[in-house]
Structures are given as structure tokens and as C-alpha cells.
Residue frames as a rotation matrix with the C-alpha (Angstrom) as fourth column:
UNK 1
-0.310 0.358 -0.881 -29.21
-0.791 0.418 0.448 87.94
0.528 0.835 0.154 -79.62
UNK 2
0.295 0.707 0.643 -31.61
-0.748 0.589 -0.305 85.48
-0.594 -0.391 0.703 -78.37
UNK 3
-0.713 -0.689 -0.132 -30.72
-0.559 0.444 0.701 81.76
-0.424 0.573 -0.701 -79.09
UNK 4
0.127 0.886 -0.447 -32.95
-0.986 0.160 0.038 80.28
0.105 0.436 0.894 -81.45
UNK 5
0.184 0.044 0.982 -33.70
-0.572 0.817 0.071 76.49
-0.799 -0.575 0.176 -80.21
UNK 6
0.796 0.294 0.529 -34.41
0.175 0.725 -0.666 75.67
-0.580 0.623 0.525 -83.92
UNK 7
0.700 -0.055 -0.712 -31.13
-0.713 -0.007 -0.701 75.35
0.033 0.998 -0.044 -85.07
UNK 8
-0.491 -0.506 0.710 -30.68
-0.793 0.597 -0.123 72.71
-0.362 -0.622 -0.694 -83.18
UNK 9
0.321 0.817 0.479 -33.67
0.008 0.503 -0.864 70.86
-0.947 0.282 0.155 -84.89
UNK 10
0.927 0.110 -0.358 -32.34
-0.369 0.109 -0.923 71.74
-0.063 0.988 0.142 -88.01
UNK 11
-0.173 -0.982 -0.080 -28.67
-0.983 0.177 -0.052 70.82
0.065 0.069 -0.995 -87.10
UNK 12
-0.544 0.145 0.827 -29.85
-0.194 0.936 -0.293 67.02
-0.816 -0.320 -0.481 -85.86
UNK 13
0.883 0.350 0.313 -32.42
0.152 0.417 -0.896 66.71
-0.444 0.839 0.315 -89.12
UNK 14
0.664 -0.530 -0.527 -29.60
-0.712 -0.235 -0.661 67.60
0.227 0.814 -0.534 -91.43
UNK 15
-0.455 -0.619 0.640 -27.30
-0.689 0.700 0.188 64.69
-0.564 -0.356 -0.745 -89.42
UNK 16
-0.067 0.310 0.948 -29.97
-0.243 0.917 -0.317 62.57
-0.968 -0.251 0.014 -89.50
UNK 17
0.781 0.305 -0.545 -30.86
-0.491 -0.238 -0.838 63.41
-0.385 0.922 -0.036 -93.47
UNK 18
0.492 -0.695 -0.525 -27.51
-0.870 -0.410 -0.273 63.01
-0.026 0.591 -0.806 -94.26
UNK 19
-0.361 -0.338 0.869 -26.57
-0.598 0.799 0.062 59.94
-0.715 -0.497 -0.491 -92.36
UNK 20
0.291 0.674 0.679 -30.02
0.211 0.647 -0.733 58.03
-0.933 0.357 0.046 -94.34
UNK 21
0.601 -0.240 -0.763 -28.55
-0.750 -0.499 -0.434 59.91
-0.277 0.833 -0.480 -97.56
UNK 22
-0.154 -0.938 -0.311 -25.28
-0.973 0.199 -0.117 58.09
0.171 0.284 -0.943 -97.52
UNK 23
-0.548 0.260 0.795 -26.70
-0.223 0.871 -0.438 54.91
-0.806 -0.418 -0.419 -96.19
UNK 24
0.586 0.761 0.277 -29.02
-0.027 0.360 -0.933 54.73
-0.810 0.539 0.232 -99.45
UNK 25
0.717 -0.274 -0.641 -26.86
-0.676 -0.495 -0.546 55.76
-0.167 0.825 -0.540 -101.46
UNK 26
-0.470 -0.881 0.060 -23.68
-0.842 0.467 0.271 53.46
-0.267 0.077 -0.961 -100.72
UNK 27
-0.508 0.343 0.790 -26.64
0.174 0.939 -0.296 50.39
-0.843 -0.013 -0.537 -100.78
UNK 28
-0.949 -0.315 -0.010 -27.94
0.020 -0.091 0.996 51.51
-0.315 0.945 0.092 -103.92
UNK 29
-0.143 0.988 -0.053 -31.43
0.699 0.062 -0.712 51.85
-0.701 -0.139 -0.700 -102.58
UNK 30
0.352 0.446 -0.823 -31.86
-0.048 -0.869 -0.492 55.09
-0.935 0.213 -0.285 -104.94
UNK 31
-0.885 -0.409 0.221 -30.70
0.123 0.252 0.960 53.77
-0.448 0.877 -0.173 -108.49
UNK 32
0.130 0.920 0.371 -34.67
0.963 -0.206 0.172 54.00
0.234 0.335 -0.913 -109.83
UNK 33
0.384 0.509 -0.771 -35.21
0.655 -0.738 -0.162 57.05
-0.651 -0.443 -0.616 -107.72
UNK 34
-0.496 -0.773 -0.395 -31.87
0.072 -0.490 0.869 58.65
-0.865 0.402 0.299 -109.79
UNK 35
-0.774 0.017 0.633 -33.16
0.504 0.621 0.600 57.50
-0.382 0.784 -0.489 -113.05
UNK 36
0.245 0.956 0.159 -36.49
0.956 -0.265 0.122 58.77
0.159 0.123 -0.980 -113.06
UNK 37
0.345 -0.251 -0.905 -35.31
0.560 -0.719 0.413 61.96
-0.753 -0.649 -0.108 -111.75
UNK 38
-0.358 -0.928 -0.106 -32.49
0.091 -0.147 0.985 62.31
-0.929 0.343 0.137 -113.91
UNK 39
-0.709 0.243 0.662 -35.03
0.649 0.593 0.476 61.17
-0.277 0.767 -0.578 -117.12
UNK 40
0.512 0.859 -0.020 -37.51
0.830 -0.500 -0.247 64.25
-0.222 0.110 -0.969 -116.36
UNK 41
0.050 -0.489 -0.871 -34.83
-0.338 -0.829 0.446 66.99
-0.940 0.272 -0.206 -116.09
UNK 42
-0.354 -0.927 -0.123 -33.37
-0.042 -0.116 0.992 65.95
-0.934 0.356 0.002 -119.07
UNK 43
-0.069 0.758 0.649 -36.35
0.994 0.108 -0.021 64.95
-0.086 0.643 -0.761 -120.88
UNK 44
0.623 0.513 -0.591 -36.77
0.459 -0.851 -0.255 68.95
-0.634 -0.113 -0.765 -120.55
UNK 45
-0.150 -0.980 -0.130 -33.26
0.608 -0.195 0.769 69.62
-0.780 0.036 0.625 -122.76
UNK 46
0.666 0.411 0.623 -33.40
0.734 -0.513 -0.446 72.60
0.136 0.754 -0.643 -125.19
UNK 47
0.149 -0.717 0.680 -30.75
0.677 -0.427 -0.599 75.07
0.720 0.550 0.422 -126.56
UNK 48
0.325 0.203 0.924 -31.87
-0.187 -0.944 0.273 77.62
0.927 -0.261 -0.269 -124.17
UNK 49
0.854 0.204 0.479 -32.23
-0.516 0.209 0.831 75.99
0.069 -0.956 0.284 -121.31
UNK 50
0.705 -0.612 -0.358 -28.84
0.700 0.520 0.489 74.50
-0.113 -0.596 0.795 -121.33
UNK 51
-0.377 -0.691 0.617 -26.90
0.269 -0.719 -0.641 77.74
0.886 -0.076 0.457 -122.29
UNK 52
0.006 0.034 0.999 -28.94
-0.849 -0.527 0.023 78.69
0.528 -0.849 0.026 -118.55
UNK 53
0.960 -0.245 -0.136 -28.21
0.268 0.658 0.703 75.40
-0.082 -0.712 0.698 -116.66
UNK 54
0.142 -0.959 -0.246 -24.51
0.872 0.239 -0.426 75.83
0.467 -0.154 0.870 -117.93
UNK 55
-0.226 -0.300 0.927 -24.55
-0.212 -0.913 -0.348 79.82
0.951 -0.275 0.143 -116.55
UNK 56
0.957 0.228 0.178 -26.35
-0.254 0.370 0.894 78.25
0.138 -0.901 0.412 -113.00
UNK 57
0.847 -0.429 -0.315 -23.60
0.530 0.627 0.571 76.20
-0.048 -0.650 0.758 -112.79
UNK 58
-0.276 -0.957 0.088 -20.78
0.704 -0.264 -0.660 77.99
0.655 -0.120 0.746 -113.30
UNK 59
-0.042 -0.047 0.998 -22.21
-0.460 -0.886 -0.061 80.95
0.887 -0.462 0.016 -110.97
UNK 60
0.911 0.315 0.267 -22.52
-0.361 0.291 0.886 77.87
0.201 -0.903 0.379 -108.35
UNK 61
0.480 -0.753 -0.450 -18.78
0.625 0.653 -0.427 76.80
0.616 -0.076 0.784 -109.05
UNK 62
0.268 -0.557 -0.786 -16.18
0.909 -0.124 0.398 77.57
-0.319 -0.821 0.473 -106.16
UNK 63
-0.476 -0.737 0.480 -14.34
0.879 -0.413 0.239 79.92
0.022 0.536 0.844 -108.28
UNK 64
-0.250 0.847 0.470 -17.27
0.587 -0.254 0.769 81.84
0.770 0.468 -0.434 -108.91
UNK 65
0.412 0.853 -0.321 -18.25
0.645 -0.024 0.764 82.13
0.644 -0.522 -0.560 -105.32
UNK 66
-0.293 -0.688 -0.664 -14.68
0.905 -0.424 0.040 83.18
-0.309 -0.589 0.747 -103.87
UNK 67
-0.696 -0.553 0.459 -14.91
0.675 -0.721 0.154 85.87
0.246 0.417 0.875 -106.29
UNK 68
-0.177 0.382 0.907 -18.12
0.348 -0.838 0.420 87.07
0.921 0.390 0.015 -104.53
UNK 69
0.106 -0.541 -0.834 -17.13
0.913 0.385 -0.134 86.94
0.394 -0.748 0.535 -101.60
UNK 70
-0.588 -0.758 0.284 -15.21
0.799 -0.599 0.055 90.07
0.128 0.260 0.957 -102.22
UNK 71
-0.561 0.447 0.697 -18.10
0.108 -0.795 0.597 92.67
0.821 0.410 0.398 -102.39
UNK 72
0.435 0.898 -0.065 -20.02
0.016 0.065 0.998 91.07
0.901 -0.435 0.014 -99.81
UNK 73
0.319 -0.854 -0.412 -16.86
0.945 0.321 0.065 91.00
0.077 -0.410 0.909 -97.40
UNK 74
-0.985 -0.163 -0.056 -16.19
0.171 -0.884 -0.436 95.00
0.021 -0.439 0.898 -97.60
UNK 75
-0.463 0.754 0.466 -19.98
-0.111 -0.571 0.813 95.29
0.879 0.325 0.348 -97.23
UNK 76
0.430 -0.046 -0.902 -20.19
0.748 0.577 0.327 93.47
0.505 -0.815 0.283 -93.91
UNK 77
-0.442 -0.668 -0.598 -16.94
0.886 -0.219 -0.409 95.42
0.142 -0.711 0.689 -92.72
UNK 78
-0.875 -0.341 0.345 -17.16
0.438 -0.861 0.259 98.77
0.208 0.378 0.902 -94.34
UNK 79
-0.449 0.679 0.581 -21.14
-0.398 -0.734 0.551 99.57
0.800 0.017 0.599 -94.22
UNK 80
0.667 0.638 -0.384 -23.02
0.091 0.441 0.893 96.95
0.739 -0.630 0.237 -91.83
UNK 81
0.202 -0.448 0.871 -19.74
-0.894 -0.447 -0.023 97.32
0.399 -0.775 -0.490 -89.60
UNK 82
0.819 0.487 0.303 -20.29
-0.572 0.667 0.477 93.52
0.031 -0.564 0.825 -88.50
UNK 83
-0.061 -0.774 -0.630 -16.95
-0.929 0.275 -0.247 92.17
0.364 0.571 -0.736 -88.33
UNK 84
-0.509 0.280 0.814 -18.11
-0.364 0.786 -0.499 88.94
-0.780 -0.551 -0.298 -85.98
UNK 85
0.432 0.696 0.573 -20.35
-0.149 0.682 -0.716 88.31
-0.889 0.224 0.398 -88.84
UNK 86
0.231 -0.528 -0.817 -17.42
-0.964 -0.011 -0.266 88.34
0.131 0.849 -0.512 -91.40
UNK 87
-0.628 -0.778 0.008 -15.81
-0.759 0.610 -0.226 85.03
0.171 -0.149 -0.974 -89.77
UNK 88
-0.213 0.630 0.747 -19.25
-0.005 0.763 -0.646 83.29
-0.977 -0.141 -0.159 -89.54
UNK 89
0.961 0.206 -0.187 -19.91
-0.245 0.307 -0.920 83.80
-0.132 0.929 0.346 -93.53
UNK 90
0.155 -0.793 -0.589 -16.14
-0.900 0.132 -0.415 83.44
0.407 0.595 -0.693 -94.61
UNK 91
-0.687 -0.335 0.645 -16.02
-0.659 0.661 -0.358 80.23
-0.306 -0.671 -0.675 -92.18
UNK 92
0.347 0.522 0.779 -19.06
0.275 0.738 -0.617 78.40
-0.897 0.428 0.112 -93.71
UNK 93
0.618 -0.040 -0.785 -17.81
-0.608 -0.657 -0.445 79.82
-0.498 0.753 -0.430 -96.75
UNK 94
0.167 -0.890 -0.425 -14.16
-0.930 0.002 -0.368 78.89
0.328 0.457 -0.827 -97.42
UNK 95
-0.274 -0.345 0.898 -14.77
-0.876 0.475 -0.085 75.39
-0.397 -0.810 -0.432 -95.20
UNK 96
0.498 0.815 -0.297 -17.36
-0.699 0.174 -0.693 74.34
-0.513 0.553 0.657 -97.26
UNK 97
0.550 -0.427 -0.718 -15.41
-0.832 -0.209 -0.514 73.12
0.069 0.880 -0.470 -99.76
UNK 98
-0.478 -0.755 0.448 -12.79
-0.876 0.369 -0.312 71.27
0.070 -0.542 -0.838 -97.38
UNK 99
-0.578 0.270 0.770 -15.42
-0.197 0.869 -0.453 69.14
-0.792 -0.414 -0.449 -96.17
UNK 100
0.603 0.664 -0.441 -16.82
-0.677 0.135 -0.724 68.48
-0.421 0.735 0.531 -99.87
UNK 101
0.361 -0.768 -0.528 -13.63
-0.886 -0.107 -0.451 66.92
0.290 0.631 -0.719 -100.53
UNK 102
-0.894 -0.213 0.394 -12.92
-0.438 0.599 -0.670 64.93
-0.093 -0.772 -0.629 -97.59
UNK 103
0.088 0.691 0.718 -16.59
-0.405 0.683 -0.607 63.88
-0.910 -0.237 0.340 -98.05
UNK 104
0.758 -0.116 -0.641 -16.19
-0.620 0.177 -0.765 62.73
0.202 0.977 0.063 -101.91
UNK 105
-0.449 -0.773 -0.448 -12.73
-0.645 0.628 -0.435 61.09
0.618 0.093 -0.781 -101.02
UNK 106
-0.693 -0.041 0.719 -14.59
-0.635 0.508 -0.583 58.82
-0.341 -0.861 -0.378 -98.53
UNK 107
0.401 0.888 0.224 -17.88
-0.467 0.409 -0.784 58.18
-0.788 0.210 0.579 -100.20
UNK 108
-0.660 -0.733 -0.166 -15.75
-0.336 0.090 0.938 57.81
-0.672 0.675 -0.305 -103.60
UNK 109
-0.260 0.415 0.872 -18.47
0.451 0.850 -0.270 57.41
-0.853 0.323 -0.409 -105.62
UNK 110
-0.794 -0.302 0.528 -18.45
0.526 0.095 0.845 57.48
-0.305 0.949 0.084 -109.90
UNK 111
-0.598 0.484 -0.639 -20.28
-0.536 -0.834 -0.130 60.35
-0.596 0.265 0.758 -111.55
UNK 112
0.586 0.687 0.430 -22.75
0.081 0.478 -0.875 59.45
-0.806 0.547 0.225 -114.16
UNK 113
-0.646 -0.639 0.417 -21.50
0.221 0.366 0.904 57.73
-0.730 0.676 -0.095 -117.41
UNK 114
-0.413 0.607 0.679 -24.70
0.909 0.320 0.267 58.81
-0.055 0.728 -0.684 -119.52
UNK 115
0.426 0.480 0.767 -25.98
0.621 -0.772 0.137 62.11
0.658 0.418 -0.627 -121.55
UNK 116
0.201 -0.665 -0.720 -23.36
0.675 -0.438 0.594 64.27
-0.710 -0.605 0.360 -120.11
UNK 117
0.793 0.068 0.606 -23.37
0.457 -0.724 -0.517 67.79
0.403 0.687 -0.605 -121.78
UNK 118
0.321 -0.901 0.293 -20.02
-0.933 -0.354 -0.067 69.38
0.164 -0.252 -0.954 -119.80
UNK 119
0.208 -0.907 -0.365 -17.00
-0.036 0.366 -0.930 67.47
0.978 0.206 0.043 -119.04
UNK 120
0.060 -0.395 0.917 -15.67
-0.884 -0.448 -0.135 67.08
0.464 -0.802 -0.376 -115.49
UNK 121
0.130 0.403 -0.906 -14.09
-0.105 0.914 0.392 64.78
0.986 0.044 0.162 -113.31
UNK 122
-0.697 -0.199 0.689 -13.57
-0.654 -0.218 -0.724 63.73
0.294 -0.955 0.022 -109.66
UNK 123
-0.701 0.506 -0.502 -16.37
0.562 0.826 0.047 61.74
0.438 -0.249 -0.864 -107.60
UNK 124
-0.290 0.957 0.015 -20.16
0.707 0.203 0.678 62.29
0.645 0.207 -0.735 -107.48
UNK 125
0.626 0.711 -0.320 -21.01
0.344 0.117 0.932 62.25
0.700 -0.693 -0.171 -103.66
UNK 126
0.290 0.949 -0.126 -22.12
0.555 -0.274 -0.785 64.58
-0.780 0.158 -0.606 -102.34
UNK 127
0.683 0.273 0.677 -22.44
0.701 -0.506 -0.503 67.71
0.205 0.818 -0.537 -105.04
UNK 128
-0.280 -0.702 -0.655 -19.85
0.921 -0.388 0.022 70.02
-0.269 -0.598 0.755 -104.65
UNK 129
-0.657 0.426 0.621 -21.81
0.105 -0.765 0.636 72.90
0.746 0.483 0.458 -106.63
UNK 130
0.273 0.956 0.109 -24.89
0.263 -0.183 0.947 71.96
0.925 -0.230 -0.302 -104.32
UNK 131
0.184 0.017 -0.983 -22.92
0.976 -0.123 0.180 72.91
-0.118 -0.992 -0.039 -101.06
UNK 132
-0.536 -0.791 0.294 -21.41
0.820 -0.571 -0.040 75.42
0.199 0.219 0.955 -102.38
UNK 133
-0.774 0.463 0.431 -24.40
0.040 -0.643 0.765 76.94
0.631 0.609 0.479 -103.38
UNK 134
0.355 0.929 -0.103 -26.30
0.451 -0.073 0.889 76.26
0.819 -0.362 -0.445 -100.18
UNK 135
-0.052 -0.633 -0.772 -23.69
0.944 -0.283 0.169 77.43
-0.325 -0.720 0.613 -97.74
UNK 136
-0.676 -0.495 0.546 -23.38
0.699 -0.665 0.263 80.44
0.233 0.560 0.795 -99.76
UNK 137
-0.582 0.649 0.490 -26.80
-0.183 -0.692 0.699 81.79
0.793 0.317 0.521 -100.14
UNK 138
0.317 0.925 -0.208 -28.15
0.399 0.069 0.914 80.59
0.861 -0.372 -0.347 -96.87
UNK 139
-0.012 -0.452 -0.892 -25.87
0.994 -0.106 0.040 81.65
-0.113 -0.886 0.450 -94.73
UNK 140
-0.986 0.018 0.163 -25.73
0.066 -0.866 0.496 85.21
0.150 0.500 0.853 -97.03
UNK 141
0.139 0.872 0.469 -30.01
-0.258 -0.425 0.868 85.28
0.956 -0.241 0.166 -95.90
UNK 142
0.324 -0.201 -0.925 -29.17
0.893 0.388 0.228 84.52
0.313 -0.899 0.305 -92.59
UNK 143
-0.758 -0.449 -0.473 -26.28
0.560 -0.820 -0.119 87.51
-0.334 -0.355 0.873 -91.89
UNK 144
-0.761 0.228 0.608 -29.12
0.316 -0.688 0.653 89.85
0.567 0.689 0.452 -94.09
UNK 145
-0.415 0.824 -0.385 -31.85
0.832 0.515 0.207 88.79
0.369 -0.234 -0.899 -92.52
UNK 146
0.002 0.398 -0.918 -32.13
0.834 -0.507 -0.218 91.26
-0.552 -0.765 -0.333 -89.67
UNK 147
-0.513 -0.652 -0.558 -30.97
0.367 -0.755 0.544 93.88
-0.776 0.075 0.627 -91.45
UNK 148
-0.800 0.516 0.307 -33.92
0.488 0.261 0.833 93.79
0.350 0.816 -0.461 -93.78
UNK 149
-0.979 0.203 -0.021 -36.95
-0.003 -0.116 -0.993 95.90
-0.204 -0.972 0.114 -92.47
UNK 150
-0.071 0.996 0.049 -40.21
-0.952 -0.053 -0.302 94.67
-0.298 -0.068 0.952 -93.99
UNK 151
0.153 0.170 0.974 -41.53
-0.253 0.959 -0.128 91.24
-0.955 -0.227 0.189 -94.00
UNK 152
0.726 0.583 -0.364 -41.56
-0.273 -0.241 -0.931 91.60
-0.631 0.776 -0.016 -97.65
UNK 153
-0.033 -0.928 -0.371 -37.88
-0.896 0.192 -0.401 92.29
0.443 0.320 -0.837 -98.56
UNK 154
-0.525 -0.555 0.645 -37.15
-0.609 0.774 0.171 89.13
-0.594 -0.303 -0.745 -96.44
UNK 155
0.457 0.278 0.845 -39.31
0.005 0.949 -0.316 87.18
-0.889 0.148 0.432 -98.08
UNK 156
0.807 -0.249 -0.535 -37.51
-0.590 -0.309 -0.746 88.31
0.020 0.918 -0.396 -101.16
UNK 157
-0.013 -0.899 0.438 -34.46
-0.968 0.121 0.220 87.12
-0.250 -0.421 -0.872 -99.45
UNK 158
0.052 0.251 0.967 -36.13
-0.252 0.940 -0.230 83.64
-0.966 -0.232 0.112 -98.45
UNK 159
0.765 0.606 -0.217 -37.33
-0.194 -0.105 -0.975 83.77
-0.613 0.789 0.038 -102.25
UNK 160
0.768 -0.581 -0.270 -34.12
-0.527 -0.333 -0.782 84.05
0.364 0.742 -0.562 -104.01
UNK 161
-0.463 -0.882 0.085 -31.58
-0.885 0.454 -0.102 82.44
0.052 -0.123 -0.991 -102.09
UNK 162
0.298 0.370 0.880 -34.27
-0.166 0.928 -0.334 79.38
-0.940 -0.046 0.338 -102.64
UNK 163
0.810 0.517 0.277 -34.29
0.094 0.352 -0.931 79.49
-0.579 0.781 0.236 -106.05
UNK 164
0.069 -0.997 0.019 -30.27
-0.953 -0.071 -0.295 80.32
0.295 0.002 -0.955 -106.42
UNK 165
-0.251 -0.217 0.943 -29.74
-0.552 0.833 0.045 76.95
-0.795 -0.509 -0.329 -104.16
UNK 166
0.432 0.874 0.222 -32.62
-0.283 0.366 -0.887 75.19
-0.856 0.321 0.405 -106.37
UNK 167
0.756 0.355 -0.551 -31.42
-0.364 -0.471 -0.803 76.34
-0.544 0.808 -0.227 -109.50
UNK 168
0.026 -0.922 -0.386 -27.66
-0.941 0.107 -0.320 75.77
0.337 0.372 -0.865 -109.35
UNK 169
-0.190 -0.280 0.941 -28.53
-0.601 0.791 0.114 72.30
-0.776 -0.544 -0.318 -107.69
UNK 170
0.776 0.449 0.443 -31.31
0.104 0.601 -0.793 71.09
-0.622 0.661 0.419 -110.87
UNK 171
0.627 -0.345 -0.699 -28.18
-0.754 -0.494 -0.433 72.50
-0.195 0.799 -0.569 -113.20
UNK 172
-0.117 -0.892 0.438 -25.89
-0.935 0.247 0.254 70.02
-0.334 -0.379 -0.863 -112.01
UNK 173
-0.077 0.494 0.866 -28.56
0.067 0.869 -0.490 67.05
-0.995 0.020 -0.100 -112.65
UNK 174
0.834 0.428 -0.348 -29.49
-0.161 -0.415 -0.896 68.76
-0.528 0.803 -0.277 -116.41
UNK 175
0.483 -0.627 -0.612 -25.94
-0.864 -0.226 -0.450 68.36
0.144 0.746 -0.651 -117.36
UNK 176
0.613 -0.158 -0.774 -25.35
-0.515 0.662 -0.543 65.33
0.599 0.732 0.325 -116.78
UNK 177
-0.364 -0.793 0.488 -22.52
-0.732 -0.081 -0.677 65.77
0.576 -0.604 -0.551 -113.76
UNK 178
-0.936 -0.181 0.302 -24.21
-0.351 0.437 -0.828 64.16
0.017 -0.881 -0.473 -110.97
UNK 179
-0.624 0.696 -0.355 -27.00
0.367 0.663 0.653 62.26
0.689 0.277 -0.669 -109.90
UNK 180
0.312 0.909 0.277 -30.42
0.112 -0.325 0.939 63.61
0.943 -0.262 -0.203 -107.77
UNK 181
0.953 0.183 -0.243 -29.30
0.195 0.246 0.949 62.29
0.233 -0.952 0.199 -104.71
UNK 182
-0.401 -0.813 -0.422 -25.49
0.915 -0.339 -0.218 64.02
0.034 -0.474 0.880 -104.71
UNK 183
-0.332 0.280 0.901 -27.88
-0.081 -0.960 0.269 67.21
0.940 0.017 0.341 -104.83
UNK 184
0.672 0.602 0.431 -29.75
-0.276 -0.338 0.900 66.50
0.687 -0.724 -0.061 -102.15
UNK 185
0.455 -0.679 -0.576 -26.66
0.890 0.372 0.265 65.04
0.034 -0.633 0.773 -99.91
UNK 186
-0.468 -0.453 0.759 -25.04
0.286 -0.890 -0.354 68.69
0.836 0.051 0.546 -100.63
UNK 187
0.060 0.545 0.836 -27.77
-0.386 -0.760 0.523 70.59
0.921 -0.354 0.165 -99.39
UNK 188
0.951 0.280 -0.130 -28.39
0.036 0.318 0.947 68.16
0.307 -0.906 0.293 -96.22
UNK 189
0.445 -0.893 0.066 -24.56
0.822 0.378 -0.427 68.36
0.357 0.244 0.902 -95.84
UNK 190
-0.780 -0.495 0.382 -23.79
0.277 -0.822 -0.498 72.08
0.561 -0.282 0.778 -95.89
UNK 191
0.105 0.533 0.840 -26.98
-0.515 -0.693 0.504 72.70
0.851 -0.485 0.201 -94.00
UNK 192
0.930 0.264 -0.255 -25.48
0.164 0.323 0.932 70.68
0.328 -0.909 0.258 -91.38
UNK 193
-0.458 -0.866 0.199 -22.30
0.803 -0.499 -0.327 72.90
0.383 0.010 0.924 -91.65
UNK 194
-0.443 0.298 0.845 -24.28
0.244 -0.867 0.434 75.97
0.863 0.398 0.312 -91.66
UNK 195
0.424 0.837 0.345 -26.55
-0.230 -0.268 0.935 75.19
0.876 -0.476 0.079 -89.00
UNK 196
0.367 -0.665 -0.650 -23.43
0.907 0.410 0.094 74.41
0.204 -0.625 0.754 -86.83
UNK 197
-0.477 -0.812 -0.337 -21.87
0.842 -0.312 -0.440 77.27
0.252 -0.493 0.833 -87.05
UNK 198
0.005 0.767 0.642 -25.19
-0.238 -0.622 0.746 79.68
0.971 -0.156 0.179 -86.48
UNK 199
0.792 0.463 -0.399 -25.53
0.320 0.242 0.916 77.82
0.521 -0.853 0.044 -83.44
UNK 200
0.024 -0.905 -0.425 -21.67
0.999 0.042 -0.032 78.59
0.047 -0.424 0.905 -82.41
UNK 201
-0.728 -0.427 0.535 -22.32
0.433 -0.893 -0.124 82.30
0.531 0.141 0.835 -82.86
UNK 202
0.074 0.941 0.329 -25.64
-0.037 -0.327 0.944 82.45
0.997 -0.082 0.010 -81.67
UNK 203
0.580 0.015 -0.814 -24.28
0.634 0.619 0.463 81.17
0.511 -0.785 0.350 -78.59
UNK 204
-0.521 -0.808 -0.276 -21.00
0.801 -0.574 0.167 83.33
-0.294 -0.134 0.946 -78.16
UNK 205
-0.331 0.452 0.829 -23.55
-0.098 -0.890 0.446 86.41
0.939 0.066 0.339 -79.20
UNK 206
0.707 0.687 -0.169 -25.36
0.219 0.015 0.976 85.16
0.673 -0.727 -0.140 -75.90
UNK 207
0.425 -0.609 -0.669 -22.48
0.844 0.534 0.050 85.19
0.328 -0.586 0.741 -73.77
UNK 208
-0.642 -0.609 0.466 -21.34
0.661 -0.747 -0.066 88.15
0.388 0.265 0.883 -74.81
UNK 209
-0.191 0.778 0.598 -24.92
0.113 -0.588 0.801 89.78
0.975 0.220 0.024 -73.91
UNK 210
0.376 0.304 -0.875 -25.19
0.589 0.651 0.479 88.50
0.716 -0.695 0.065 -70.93
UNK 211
-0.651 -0.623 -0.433 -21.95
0.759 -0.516 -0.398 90.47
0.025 -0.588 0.809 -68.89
UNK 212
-0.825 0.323 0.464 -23.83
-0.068 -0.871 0.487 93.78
0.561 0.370 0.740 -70.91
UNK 213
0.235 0.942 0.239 -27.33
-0.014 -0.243 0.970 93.12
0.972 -0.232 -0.044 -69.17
UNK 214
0.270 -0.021 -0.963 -25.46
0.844 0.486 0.226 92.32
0.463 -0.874 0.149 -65.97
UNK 215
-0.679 -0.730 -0.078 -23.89
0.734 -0.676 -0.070 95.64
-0.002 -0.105 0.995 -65.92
């Protein structure tokens, strides 16, 4: 495996994202931006659409994800064989979380107090649903990726685990839970989890290649 330079570009934007994230956020530069945000989704509210924001979220909650895990975990071992790429998805996987926590206890900041359609409590920043859900499904089109053989199916891939990410992130805003900007701190968050540990394998895949071509 050839190392790819750009996730090194995407590991340093996602710092840098994240860094300016939490900086606006702690100075309250993004209290309009929230608002306005927060005032279109919801402006969109209808029976339907929140019996599917509440199914988004609950297929983006932790619980949810362990349990798929499970299928995709003897598919790895059992058919693709890849057991190196078990410990790069269960590792952005099951970490994920950890550092949602540890970020939330630091940032410590209060959920929204207005038009709240689920219960739930804890602190804001970032989204735990929106890492969840980007760690999950990008790292899951990552390990696929290769393993895909027309441009097509991948873009299917690309296609879906966008709108999975997307979906379970706008759910989170629609009900009320969190504000715009703990969505987008997720994503910039776990994709600077994600794009850490790609580079850590991509690397140790090189290493490993190397001896083999020397031989």
C-alpha cells in the first residue's frame, strides 16, 4: 500500500477546523450563525419528518453502532480475511466515543434550552451522534473502498456514507439536542481521529511492504 500524502492534509485541516471550531464557539462568535441554522431545520418540522429524524438518530446513537459492528467484524475476518483492518475500524470505532467525552467534559458546554422534541442530557460540544456517525461510516468507505471494483459502486459508497453522516448529523439539530456548530465540531473532530489512524496503518502497511519488495 502506497502512502497517500493526503491524509496528512486532511489530518492538519481537521486540527486546524477544529481548533477555529472551539475557539468560536467558547467566544460565542456563532450564536446568530446557530440560530438561523437551527430556525430553517426546524422551520421544516412535520409528523413525518420527525418520526425519520428520530430513526436517523437513534441509528447514529452509540448503542446502535456497537451493535453493527458485529456483522461487519465477522465480515472483515471471516470473508475479506483482513484482520489488520479489524483493529483500524474497531479502533476508530470503540475510541470514538472516549474522546467525545473527554471532549464534552472540557468544552462543558449547555445543550439547547428551546423546541426540543427528545429528551437528553449531558453537554452539547462537540455532537456525540455526529462522531459517531462520521467515524463509523467513513472509516467503513475507507476499509471497502478497494474492495469495490467499479468506479460506480464506490461512488455509491462515497454517496451513502455522505448522506448517513449528513443525515444523522441534521437529525440531531431537528430535534432540538444540539446546536449547528456541535455538528460540525463532531465531524471535524472524528475526521481528525480517523484521518490519524489511516495514516498509522498506511504507514505500518508501508513498512511491512517494503522487507517483501526487498526480498
Amino acid at each position: 500500500m502506497k502512502f497517500n500524502p493526503q491524509i496528512l492534509n486532511a489530518f492538519f485541516g481537521s486540527l486546524f477546523g477544529f481548533i477555529t471550531m472551539s475557539y468560536l464557539v467558547q467566544a460565542e462568535h456563532l450564536v446568530m450563525f446557530d440560530r438561523v441554522v437551527i430556525d430553517t431545520v426546524q422551520g421544516l418540522e412535520a409528523e413525518g419528518l420527525t418520526v425519520a429524524m428520530k430513526f436517523f438518530t437513534y441509528i447514529g446513537s452509540l448503542k446502535f453502532i456497537v451493535i453493527l459492528t458485529i456483522p461487519i467484524f465477522l465480515f472483515l475476518f471471516y470473508v475479506l480475511k483482513h484482520r489488520l483492518e479489524i483493529l483500524v475500524f474497531l479502533s476508530v470505532i470503540y475510541i470514538t466515543p472516549i474522546l467525545n467525552r473527554l471532549l464534552k467534559l472540557y468544552f462543558q458546554r449547555a445543550r439547547p434550552d428551546f423546541n426540543i422534541l427528545i429528551e437528553i442530557g449531558g453537554y452539547s460540544f462537540p455532537s456525540g451522534h455526529a462522531m459517531n456517525a462520521f467515524s463509523f461510516y467513513s472509516i467503513l468507505a475507507y476499509l471497502l473502498w478497494r474492495h469495490v471494483p467499479t468506479s460506480m459502486g464506490r461512488i455509491a459508497v462515497i454517496i451513502f456514507s455522505s448522506f448517513m453522516i449528513l443525515a444523522i448529523g441534521m437529525s440531531r439539530v431537528y430535534l432540538g439536542v444540539h446546536y449547528p456548530s456541535d455538528i460540525i465540531g463532531g465531524f471535524l473532530a472524528s475526521s481528525l481521529w480517523v484521518a490519524a489512524v489511516i495514516w498509522f496503518f498506511q504507514k505500518y502497511k508501508e513498512k511491512l511492504e517494503i522487507p517483501a519488495r526487498d526480498h
